[in-house]
Residue frames relative to the residue before (quaternion, step in Angstrom):
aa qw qx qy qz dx dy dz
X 1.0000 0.0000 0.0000 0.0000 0.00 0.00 0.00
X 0.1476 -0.8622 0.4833 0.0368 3.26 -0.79 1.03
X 0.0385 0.8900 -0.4485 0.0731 3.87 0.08 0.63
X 0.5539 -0.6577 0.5081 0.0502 3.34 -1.01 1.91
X 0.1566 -0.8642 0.4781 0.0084 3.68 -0.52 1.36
X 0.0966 0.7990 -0.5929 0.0269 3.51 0.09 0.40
X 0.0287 -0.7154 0.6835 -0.1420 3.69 -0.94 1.45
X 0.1411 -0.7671 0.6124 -0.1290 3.72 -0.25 1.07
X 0.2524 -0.7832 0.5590 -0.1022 3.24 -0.25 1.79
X 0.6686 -0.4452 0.4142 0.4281 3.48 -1.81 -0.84
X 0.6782 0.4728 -0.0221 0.5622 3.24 1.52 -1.44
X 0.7850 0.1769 0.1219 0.5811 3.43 0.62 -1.27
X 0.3724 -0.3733 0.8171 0.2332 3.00 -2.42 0.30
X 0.0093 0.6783 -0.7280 -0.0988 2.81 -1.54 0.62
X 0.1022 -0.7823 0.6143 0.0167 3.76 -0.48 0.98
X 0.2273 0.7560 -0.6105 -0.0641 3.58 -1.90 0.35
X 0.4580 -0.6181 0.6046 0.2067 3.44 -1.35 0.54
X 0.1910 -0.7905 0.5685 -0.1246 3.06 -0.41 1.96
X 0.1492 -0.7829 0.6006 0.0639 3.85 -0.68 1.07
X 0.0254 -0.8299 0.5424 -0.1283 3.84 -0.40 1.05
X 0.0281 0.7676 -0.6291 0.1192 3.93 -0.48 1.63
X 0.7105 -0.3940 0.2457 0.5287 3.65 0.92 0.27
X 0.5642 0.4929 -0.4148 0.5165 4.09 0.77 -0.06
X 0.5982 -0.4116 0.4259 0.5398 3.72 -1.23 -0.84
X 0.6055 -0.6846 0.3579 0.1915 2.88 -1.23 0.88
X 0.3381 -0.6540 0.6220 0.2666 3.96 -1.33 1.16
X 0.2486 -0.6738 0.6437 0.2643 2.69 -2.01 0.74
X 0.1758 -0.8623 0.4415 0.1749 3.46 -0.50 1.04
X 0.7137 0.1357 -0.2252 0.6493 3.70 1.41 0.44
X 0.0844 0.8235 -0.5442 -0.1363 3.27 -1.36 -0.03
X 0.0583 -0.8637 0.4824 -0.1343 3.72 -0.12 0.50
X 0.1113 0.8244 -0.5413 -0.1228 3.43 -0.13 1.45
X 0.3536 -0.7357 0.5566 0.1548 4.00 -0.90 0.64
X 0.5038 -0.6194 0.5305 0.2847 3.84 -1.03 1.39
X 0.1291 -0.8418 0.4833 0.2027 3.23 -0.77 0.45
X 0.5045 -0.6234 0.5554 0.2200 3.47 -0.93 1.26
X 0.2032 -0.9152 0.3454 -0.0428 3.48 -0.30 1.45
X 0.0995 0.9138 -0.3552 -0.1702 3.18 0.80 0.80
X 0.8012 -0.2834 0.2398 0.4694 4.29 -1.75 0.02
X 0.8233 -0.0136 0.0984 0.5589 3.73 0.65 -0.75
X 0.6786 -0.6034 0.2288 0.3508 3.40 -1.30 0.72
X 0.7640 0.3467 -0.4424 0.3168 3.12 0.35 0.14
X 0.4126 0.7574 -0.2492 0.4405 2.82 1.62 0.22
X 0.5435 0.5466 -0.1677 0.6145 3.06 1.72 -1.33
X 0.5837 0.5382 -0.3696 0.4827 3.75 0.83 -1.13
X 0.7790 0.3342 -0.3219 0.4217 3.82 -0.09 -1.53
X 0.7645 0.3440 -0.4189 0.3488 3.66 0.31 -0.37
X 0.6015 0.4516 -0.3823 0.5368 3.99 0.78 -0.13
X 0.8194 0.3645 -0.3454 0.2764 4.33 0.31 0.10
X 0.3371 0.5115 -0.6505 0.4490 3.43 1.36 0.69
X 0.7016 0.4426 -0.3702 0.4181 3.98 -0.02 -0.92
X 0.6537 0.4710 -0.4161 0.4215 3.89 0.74 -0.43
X 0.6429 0.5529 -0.2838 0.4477 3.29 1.20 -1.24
X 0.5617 0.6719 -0.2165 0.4315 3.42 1.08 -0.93
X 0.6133 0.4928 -0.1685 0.5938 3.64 1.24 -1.10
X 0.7381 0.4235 -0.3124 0.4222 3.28 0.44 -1.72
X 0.6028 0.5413 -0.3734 0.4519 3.98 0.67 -0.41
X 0.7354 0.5691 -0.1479 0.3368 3.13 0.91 -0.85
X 0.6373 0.4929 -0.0286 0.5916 3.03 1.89 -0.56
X 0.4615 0.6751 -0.4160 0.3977 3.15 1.47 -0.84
X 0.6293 -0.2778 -0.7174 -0.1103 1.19 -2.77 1.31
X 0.0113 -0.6405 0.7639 0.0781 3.73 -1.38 0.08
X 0.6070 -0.6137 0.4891 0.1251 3.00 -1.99 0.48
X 0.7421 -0.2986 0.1066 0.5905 3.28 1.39 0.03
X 0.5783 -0.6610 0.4374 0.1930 3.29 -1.68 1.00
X 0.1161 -0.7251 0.6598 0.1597 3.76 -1.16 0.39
X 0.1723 -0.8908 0.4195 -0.0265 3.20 -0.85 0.63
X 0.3884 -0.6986 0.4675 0.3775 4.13 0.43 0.82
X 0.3472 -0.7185 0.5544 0.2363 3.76 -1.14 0.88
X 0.3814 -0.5927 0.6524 0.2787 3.80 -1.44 0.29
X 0.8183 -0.3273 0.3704 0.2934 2.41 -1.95 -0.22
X 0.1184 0.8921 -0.4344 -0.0381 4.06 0.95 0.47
X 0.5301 -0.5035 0.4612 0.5027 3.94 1.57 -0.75
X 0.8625 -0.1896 0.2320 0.4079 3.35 -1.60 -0.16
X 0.2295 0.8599 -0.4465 0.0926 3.58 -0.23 0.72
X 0.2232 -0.7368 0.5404 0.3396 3.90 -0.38 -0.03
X 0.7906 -0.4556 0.3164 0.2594 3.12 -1.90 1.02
X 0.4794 0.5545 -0.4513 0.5090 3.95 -0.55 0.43
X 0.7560 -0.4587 0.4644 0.0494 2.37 -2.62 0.37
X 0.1268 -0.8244 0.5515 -0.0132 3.96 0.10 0.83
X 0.3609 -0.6872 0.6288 0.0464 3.11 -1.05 1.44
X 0.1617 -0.8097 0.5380 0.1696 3.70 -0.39 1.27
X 0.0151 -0.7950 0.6063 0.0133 3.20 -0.96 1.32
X 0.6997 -0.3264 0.1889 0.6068 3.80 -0.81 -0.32
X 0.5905 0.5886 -0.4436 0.3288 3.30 1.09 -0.92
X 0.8114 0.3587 -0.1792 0.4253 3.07 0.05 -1.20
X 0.3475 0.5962 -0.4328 0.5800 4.12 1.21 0.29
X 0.6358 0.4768 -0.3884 0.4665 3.72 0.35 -1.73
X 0.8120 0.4265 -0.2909 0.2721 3.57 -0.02 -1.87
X 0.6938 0.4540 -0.3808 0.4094 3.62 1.01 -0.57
X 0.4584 0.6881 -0.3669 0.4264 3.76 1.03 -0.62
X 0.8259 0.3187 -0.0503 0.4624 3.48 0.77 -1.58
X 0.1847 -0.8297 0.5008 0.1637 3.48 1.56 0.37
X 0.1949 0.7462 -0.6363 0.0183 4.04 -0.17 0.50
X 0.5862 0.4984 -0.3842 0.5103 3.53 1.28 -0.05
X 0.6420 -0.3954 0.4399 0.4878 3.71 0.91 -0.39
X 0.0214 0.8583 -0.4873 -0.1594 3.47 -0.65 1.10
X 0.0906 -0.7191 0.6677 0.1700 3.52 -1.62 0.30
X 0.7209 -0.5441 0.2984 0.3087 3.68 -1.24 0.48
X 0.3243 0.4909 -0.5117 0.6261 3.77 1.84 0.21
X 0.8262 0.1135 -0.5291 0.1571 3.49 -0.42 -0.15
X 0.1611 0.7744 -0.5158 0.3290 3.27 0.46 1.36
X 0.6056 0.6063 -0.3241 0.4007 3.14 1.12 -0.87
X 0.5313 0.3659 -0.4896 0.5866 3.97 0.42 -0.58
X 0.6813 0.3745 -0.4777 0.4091 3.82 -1.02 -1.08
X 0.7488 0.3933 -0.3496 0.4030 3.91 -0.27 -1.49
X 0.7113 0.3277 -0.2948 0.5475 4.27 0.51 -0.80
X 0.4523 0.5263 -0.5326 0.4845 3.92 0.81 0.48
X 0.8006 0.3296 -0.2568 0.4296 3.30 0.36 -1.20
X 0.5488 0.5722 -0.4070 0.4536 3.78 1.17 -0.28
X 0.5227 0.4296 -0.3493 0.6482 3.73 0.55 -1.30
X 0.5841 0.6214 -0.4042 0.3307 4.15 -0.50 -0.52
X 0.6128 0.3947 -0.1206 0.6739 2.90 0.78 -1.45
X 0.9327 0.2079 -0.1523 0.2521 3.00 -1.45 -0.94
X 0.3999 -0.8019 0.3331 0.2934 3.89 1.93 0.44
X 0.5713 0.4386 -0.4599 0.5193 3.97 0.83 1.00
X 0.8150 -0.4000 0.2901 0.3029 3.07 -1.98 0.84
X 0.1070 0.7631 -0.6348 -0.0564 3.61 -1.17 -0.05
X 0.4179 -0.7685 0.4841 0.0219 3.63 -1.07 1.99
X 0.1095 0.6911 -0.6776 -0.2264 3.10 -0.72 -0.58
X 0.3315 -0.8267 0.4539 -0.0245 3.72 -1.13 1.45
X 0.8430 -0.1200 -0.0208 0.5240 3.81 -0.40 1.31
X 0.0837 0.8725 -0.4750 -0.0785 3.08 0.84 0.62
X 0.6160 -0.3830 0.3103 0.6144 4.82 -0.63 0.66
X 0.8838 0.1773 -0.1894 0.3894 3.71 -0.55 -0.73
X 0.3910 -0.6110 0.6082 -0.3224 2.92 -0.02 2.43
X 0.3451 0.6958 -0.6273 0.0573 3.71 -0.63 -0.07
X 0.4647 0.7331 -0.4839 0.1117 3.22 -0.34 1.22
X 0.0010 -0.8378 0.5217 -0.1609 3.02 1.26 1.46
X 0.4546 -0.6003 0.5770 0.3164 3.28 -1.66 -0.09
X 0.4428 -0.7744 0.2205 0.3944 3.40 -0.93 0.92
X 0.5394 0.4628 -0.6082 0.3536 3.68 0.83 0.33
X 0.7589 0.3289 -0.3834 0.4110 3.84 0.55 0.30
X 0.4441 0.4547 -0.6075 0.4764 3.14 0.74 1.65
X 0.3469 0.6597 -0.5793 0.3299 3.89 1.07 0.19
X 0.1047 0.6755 -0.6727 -0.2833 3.49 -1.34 -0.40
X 0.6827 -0.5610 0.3827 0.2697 3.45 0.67 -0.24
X 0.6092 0.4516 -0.1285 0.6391 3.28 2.20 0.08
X 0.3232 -0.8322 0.3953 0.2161 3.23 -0.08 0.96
X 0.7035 0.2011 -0.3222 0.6006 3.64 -0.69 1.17
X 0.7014 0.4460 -0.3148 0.4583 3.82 0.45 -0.21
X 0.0945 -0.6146 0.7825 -0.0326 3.79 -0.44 1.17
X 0.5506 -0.5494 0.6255 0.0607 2.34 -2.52 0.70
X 0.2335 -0.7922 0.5569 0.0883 3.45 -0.52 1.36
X 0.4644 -0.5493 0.6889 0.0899 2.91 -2.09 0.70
X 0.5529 0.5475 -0.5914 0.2116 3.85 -0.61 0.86
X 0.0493 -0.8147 0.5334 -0.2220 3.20 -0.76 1.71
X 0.5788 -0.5960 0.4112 0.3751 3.26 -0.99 0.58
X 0.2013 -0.9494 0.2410 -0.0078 3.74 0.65 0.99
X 0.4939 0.5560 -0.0017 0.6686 2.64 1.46 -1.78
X 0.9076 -0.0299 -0.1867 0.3749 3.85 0.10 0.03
X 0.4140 0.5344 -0.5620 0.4766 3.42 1.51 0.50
X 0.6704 0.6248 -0.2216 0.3334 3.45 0.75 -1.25
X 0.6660 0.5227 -0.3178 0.4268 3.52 1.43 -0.71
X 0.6338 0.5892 -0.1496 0.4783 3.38 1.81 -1.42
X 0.6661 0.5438 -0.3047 0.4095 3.15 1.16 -0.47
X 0.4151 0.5578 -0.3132 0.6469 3.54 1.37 -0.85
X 0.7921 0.2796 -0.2847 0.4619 4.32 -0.22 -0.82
X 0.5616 0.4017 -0.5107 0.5123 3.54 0.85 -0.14
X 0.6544 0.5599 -0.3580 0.3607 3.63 -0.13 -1.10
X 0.7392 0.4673 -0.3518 0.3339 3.43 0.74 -0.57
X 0.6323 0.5308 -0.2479 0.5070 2.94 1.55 -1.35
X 0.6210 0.5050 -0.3875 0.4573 3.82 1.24 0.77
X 0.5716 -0.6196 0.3365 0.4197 2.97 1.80 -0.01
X 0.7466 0.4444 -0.1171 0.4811 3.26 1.24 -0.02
X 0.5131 -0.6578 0.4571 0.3083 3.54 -1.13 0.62
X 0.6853 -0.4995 0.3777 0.3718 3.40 -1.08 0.48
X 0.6088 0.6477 -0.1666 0.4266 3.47 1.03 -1.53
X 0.7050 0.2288 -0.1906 0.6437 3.83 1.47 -1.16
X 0.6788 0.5014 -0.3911 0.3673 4.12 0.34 0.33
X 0.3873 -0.6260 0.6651 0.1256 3.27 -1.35 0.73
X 0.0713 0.7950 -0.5619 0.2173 3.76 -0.53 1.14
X 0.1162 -0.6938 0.7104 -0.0205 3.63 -1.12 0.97
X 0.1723 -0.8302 0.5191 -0.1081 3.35 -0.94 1.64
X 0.0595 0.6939 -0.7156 -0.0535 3.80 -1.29 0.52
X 0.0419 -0.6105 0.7783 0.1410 2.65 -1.42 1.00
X 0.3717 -0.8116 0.4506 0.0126 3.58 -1.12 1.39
X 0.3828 0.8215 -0.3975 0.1436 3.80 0.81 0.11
X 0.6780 -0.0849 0.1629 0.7117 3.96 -0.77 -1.55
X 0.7076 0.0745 -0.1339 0.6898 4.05 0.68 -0.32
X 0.2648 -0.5973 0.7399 0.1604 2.85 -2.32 0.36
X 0.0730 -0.8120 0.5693 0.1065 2.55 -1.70 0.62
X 0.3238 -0.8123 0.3934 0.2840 3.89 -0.57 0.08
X 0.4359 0.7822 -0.4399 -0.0686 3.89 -0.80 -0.61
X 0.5855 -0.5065 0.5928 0.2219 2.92 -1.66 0.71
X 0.0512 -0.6543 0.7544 -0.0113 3.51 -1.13 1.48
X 0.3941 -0.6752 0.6235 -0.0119 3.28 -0.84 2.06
X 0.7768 -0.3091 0.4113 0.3631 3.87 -0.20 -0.41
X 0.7011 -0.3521 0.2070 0.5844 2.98 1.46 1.36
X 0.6227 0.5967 -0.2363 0.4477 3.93 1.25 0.07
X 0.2316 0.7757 -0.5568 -0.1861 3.31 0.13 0.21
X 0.5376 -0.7204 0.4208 -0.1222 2.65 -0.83 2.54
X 0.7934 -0.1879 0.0954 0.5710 3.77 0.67 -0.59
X 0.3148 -0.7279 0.6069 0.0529 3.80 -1.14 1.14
X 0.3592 -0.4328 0.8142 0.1440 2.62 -2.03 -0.30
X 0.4555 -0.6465 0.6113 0.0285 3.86 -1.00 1.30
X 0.0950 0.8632 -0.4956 -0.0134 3.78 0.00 1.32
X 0.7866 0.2860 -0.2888 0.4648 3.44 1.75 1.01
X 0.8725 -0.2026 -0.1670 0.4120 2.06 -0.01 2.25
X 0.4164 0.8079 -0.2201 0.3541 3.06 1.62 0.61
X 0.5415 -0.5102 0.3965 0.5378 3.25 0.97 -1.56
X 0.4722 0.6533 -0.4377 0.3983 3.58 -1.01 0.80
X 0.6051 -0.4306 0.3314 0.5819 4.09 -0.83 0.93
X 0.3704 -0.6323 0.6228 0.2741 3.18 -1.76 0.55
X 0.4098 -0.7166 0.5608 -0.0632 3.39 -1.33 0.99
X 0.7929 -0.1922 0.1297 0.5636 3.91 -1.34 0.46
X 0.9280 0.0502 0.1126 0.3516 3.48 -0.51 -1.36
X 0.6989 0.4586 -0.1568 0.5259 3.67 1.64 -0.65
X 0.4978 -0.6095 0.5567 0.2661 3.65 -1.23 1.18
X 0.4521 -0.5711 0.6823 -0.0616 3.73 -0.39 0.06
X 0.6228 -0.5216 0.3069 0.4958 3.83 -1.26 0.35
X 0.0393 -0.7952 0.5904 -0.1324 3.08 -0.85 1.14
X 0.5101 -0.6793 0.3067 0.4292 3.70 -0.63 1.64
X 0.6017 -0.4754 0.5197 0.3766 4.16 -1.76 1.18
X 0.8399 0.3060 -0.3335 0.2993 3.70 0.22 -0.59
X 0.3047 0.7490 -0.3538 0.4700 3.32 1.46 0.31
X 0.8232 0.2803 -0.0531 0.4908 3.48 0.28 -1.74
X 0.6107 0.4538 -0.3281 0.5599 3.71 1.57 0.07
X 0.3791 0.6137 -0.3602 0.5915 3.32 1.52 0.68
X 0.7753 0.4419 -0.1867 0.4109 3.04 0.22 -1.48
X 0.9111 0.2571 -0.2008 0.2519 3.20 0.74 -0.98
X 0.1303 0.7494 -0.3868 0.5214 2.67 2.45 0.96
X 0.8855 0.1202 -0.0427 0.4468 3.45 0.27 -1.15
X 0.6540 0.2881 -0.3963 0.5764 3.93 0.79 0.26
X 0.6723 -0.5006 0.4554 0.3001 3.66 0.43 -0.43
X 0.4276 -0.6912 0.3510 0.4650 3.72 -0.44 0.03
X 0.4207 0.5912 -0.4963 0.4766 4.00 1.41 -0.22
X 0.7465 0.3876 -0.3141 0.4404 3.66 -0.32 -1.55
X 0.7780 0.4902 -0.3217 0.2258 3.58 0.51 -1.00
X 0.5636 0.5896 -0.2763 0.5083 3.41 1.59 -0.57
X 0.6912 0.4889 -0.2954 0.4426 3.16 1.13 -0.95
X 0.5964 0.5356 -0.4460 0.3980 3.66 1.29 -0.72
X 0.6969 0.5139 -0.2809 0.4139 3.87 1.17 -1.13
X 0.6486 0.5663 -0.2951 0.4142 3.59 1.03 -0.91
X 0.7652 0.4150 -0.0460 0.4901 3.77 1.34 -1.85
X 0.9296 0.1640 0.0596 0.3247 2.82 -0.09 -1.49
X 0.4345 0.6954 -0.3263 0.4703 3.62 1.72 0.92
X 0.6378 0.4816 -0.3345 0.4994 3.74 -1.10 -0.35
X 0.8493 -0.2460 0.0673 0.4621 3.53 -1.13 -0.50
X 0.4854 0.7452 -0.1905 0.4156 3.01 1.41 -0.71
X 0.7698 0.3631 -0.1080 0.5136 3.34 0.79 -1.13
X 0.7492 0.2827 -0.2748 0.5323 3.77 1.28 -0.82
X 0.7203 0.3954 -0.2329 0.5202 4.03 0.81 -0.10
X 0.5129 -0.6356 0.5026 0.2834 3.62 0.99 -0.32
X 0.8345 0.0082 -0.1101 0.5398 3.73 0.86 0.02
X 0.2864 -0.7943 0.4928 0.2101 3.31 -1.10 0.87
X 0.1740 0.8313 -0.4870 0.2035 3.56 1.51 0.86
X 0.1107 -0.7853 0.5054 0.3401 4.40 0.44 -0.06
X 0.6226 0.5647 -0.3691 0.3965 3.35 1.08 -0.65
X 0.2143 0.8942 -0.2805 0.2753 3.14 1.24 -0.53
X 0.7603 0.5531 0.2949 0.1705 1.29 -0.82 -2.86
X 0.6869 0.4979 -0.1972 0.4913 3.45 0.99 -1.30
X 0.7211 0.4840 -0.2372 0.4353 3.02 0.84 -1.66
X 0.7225 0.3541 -0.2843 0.5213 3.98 0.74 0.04
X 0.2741 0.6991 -0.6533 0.0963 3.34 0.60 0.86
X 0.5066 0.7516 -0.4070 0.1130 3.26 0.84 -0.75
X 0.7898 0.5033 -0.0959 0.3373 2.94 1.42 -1.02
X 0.5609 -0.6342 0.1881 0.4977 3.73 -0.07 1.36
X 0.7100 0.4750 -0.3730 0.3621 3.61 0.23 -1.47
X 0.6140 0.4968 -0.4155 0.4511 4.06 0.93 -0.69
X 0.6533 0.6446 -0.2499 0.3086 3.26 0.24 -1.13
X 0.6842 0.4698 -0.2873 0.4782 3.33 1.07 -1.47
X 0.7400 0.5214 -0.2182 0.3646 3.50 1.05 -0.99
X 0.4822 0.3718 -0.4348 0.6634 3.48 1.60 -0.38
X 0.5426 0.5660 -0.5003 0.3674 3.82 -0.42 -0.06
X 0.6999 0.5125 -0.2343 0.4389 3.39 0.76 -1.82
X 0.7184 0.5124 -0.2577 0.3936 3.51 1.05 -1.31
X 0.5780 0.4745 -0.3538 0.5618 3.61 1.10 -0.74
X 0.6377 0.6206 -0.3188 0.3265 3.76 0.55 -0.70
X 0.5652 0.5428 -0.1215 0.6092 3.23 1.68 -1.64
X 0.7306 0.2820 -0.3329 0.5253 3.69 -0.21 -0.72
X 0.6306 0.5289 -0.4166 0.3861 3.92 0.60 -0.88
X 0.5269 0.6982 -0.2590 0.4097 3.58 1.23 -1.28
X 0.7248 0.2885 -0.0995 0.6178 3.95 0.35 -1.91
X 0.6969 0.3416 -0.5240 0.3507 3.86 0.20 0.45
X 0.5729 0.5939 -0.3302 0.4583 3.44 1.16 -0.60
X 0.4817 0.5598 -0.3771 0.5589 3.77 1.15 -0.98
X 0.8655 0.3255 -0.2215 0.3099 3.36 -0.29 -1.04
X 0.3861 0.7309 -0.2998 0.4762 3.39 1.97 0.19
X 0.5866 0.5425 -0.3025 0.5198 3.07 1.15 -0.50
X 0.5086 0.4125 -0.5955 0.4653 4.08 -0.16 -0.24
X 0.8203 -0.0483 0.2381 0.5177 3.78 -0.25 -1.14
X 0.5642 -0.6774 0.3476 0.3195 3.48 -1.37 1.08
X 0.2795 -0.7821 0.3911 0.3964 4.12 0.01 0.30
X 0.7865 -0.2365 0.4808 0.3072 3.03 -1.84 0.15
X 0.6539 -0.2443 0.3577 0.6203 2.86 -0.07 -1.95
X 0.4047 -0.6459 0.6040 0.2328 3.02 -1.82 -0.34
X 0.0386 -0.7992 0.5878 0.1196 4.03 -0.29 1.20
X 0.3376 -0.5053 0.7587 0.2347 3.36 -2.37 0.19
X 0.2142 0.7172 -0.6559 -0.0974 3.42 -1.17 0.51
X 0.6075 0.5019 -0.4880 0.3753 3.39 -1.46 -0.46
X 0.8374 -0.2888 0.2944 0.3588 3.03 -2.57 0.52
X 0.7107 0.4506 -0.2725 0.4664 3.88 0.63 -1.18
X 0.5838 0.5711 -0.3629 0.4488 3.66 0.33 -0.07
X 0.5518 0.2992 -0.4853 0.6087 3.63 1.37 0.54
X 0.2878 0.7642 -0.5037 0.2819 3.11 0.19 0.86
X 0.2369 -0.8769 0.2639 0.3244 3.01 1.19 0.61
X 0.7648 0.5315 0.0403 0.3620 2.94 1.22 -2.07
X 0.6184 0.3898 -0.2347 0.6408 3.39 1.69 -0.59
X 0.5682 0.5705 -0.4099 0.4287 3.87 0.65 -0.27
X 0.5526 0.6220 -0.3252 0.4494 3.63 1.35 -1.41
X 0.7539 0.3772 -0.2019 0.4986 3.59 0.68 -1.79
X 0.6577 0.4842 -0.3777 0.4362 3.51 0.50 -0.19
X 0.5470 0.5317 -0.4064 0.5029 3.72 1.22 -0.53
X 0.6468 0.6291 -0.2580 0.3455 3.29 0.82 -1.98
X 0.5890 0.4376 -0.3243 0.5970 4.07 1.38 -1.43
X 0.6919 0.5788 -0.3220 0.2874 3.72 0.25 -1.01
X 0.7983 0.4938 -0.2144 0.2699 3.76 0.06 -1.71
X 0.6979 0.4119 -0.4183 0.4101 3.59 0.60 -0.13
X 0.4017 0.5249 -0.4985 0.5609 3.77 1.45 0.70
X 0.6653 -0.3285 0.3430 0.5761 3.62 0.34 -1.42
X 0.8378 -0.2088 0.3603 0.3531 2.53 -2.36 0.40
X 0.2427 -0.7499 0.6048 -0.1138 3.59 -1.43 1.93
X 0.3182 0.7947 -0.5156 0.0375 3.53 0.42 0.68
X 0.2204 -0.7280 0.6454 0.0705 4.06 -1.22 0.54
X 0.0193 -0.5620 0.8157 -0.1359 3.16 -1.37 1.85
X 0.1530 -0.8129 0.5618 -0.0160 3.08 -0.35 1.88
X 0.4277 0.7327 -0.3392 0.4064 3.47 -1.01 0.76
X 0.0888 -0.7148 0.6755 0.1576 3.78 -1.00 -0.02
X 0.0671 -0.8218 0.5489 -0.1376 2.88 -1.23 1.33
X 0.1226 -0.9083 0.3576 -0.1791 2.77 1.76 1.86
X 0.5481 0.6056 -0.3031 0.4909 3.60 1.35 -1.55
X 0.8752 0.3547 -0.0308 0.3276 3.39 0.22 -1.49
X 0.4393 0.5157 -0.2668 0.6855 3.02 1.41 0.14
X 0.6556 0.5317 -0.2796 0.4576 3.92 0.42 -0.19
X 0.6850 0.4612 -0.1057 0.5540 2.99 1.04 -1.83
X 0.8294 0.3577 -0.2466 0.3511 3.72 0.66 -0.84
X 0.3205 0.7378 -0.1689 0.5695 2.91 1.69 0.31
X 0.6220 0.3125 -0.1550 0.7010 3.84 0.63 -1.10
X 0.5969 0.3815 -0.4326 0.5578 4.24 0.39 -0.79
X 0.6516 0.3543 -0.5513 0.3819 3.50 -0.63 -0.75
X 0.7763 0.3405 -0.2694 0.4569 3.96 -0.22 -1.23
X 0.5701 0.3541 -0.4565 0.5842 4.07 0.49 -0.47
X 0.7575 0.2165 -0.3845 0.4811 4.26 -0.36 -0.16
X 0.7008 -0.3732 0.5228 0.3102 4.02 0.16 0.67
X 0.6995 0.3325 -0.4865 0.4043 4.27 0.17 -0.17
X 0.8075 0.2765 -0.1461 0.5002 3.82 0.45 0.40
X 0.1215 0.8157 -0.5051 -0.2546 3.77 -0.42 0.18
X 0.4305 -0.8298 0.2924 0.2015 3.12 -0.96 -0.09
X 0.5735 -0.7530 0.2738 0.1706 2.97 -0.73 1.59
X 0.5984 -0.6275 0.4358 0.2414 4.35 -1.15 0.11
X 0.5141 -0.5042 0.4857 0.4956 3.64 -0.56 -0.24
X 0.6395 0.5759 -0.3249 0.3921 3.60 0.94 -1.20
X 0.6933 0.4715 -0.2997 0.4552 3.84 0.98 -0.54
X 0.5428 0.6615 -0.4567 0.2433 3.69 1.02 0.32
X 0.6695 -0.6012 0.2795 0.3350 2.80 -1.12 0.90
X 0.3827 -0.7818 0.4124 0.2689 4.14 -0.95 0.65
């Protein structure tokens, strides 16, 4: 089974040709393409799918298209059949738009062509908290669910096995670690309670502040405004904001020095902090590290070191967005998963 990848970034397409015989899936090409950015989404659409279409020919045949989810609202976990519906909802971004939701529209027109199915897989807004962890304690203001899904959700499934066990029977507490972090609790195949990775709450990360004290950010936007101030928590925070560069490798190489150090500490401390919290619903399995930040050598250590006397600490560092797409479309094209509509999301 072969299956057409189409991941639609800030900067870039990223596309691959996923090969799938019942194990985890090979990538057997990859190729990531600048992307020609246009004023508004569909704009953004017409200038990024001659070069996709251009690939997809090139690559031909495959059996179907996978496709990175947007920003779509309240949704359960699984595989989504992209149809017009769900094309309309990303186009019109009423949840808020980013350039993943590009993916349905760009694998519509691919699956089009070439006459086979096209998915889109876990797409960030997951919302399947429980409802005493949608309280915050502010009227009108619920806790959200938007998480790095799509690859906590793949790693979790590969940890679980390597426990002997399906995802569906294990209790698991995830980070993905990257330009944001995110956390969650996998309840029995649930992912039962989060961590909020825009602008919400959770360890701060490359470029974003994470939970950060209410009277702080009512400061800020006392005195920069609410533009500059979002932009200071969203851009120009996390390492970025207290060291001047969000480079980890960097970073690493200057632990020596006090002011770095304290701040890698703080970060291992933070992410070590929102997995333990979420330790509480039920004792875990284990505890994983994923994403680009998780080679971190030196913060992963301290974050095991906060972590291991709860459980087992294991780190599959990386993002495995490609594969996670592709394995995804297999589960529901071989019968172990079907797949679900836009109309079944959760409200």
């Amino acid at each position: 089974m072969r299956v057409f990848v189409i991941n639609p970034g800030s900067t870039s397409t990223k596309l691959a040709l996923a090969e799938l015989t019942g194990g985890e899936p090979v990538i057997r090409e990859r190729i990531e393409l600048p992307a020609g950015i246009g004023a508004s989404p569909k704009s953004d659409l017409e200038a990024r799918l001659p070069a996709v279409l251009a690939q997809a020919k090139a690559w031909a045949p495959f059996d179907a298209v996978a496709a990175r989810g947007g920003i779509f609202g309240p949704m359960e976990a699984g595989v989504y059949r992209v149809d017009e519906a769900l094309v309309e909802l990303a186009l019109k971004a009423p949840f808020g738009y980013h350039p993943a939701n590009l993916g349905a529209p760009l694998a519509l027109e691919v699956a089009r062509l070439y006459r086979v199915p096209a998915f889109v897989v876990d797409p960030p807004t997951i919302n399947e908290l429980l409802p005493e962890a949608r309280v915050s304690g502010v009227p009108g203001v619920e806790r959200q669910s938007r998480v790095h899904a799509l690859n906590l959700r793949y790693v979790a499934r590969r940890v679980a096995h390597r426990l002997g066990r399906e995802l569906k029977d294990a209790v698991l507490v995830g980070a993905h670690l990257g330009g944001g972090s995110s956390v969650v609790l996998f309840l029995k195949g649930r992912m039962a309670d989060t961590t909020d990775a825009l602008l919400g709450e959770g360890p701060f990360s490359a470029n974003r502040a994470g939970t950060t004290p209410i009277h702080g950010v009512l400061k800020l936007v006392r005195e920069r405004g609410l533009d500059a101030a979002r932009h200071l928590l969203s851009r120009r925070s996390g390492f970025l904001g207290l060291l001047g560069t969000d480079d980890l490798r960097a970073i690493e190489a200057r632990l020596e020095e006090p002011e770095v150090r304290v701040v890698v500490e703080a970060y291992a401390l933070q992410v070590a902090k929102n997995m333990a919290a979420l330790a509480v619903h039920a004792r875990p399995d284990a505890f994983f590290l994923t994403g680009g930040a998780a080679r971190f050598g030196y913060a992963a250590k301290r974050i095991e070191e906060r972590l291991s006397w709860m459980a087992p600490v294991i780190v599959e560092p990386g993002e495995f967005e490609a594969e996670a797409l592709a394995e995804g479309v297999y589960r529901v094209l071989s019968g172990i998963e079907e797949a679900k509509t836009y109309a079944a999301r959760v409200s």
